[in-house]
C-alpha positions, 0 to 999 in steps of 0.5 A, spaced: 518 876 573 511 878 574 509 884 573 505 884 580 512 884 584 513 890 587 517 893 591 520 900 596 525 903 592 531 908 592 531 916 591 526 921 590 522 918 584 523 911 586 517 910 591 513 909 585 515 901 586 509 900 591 505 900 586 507 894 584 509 889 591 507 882 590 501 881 593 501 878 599 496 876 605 493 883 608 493 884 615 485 888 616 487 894 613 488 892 606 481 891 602 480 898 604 486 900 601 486 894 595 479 898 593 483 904 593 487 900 588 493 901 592 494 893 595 501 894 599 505 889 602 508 890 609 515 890 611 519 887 616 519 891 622 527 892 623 526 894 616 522 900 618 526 901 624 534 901 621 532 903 614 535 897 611 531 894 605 531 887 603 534 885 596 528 883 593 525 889 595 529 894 592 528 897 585 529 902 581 526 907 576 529 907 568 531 914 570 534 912 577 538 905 574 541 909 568 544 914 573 546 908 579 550 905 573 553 910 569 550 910 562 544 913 559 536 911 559 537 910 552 542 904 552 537 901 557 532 901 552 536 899 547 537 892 551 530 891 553 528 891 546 534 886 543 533 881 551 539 883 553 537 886 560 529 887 561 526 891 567 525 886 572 517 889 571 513 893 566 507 895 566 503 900 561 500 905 565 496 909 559 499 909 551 505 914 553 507 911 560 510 905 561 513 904 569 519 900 568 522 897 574 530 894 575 529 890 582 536 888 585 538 882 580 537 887 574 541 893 577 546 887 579 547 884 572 546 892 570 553 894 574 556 888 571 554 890 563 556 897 565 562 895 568 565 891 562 563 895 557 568 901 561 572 895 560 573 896 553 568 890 552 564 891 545 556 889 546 557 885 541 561 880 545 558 881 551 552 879 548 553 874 544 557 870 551 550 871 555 546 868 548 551 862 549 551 861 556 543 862 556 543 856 551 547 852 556 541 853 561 543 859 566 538 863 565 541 869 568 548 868 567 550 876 568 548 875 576 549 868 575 557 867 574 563 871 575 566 875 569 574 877 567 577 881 562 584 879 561 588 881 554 582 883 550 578 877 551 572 876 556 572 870 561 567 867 565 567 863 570 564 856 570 560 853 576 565 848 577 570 854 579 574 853 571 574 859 566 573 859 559 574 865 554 569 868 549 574 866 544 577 860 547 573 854 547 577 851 552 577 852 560 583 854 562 586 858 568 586 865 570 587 869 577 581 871 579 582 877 584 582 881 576 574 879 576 569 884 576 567 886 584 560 882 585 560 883 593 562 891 592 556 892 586 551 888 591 554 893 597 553 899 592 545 898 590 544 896 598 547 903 600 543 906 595 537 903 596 539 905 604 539 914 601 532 913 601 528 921 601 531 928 603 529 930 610 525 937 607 521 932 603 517 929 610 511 933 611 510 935 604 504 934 600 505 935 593 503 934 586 506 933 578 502 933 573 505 927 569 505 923 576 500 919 578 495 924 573 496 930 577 494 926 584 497 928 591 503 924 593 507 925 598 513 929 597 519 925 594 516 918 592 510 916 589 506 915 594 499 917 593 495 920 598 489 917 597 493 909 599 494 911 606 487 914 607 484 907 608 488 906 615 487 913 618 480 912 617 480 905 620 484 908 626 490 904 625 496 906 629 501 911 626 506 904 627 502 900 623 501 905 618 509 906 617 510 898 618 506 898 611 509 904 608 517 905 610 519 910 606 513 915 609 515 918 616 510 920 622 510 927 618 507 924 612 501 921 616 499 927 619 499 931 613 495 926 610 491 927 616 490 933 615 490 933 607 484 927 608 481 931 615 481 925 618 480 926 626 
């Protein structure tokens, strides 16, 4: 995936996907905040207003990830460094920061590893299924197809609706309700990507020295100051400012305004 996608993400940390948005064509605001180094995409307004996020722009941070599913930052290291499952972007900042993102298709494939592993289901296996079904020309099998496991062995089912075993060549027949949940993990990273901000976060400016070089951001994303100072000194209506940044609020814009002193 390119590395120029970006998205709005979950929980207090997660805003930091909006440096990472795929670029799209800007409405008259954006030279202004593509020379700030802050090119954002627009959302879609019911997305603004309902709080809903569509599936492509949602991601996680590795921190974030690690937690939804339930397994450690360094398992998720250890499966980017062997392929098994990759951020969708990755982007080195400096020498000692490196953002990785997981979007909605990875955070799926994610649940599905983590899922078969409390199974019982050893990597190696898990592994060596998704290299064989990668040969057979799915690139992403773990989201692409629907997996089982059923007396030690680990089935996956065909595109044809048939199920083949990792240890049994042949396609053979199995009941389907014991395959894992994928509409209820799509459901769960929704919801989540839904949590959004803490409420006392609204209003607030804050500043850390290992996010963003110690500037100013909005409490609770990553969200730099500095990205919404181009739309307030071109007048922009405070909605147009939100319809760009959805997970900001009208406190935030005023605190900007303050912080920035724009009249």
């Amino acid at each position: 995936m390119s590395p120029c996608r970006r998205a709005p993400v979950v929980g207090r940390e997660l805003a930091s996907a909006k440096l990472f948005t795929r670029r799209v064509r800007m409405n008259e605001a954006a030279p202004r905040a593509r020379e700030a180094g802050w090119a954002t995409m627009g959302v879609r307004r019911m997305a603004a207003s309902t709080g809903e996020v569509p599936d492509d722009l949602i991601a996680m941070p590795a921190a974030a990830a690690a937690r939804f599913a339930g397994v450690s930052q360094r398992q998720l290291r250890y499966w980017d460094e062997t392929h098994l499952l990759s951020p969708g972007i990755k982007r080195q900042l400096s020498e000692r920061n490196t953002v990785r993102l997981y979007t909605f298709p990875e955070l799926l494939e994610l649940r599905v590893i983590a899922s078969l592993e409390r199974l019982r289901m050893p990597l190696r296996r898990i592994r060596k299924v998704v290299q064989f079904l990668r040969r057979e020309g799915h690139e992403a099998p773990l989201r692409e197809l629907r997996f089982a496991v059923t007396g030690g062995e680990l089935f996956f089912q065909r595109p044809d609706g048939t199920w083949a075993g990792d240890r049994q060549p042949d396609q053979i027949v199995i009941d389907a309700t014991i395959s894992l949940p994928l509409d209820q993990y799509r459901a769960g990273i929704r919801q989540a990507a839904q949590a959004g901000r803490r409420r006392s976060d609204a209003g607030r400016i804050e500043r850390h020295r290992k996010v963003l070089g110690h500037k100013p951001v909005f409490a609770g994303t990553r969200i730099p100051v500095a990205a919404v100072v181009p739309y307030l000194k071109r007048g922009l209506p405070v909605e147009e400012i939100l319809e760009a940044f959805p997970q900001l609020t009208r406190r935030d814009i005023e605190a900007a305004r303050r912080h920035a002193d724009v009249a």
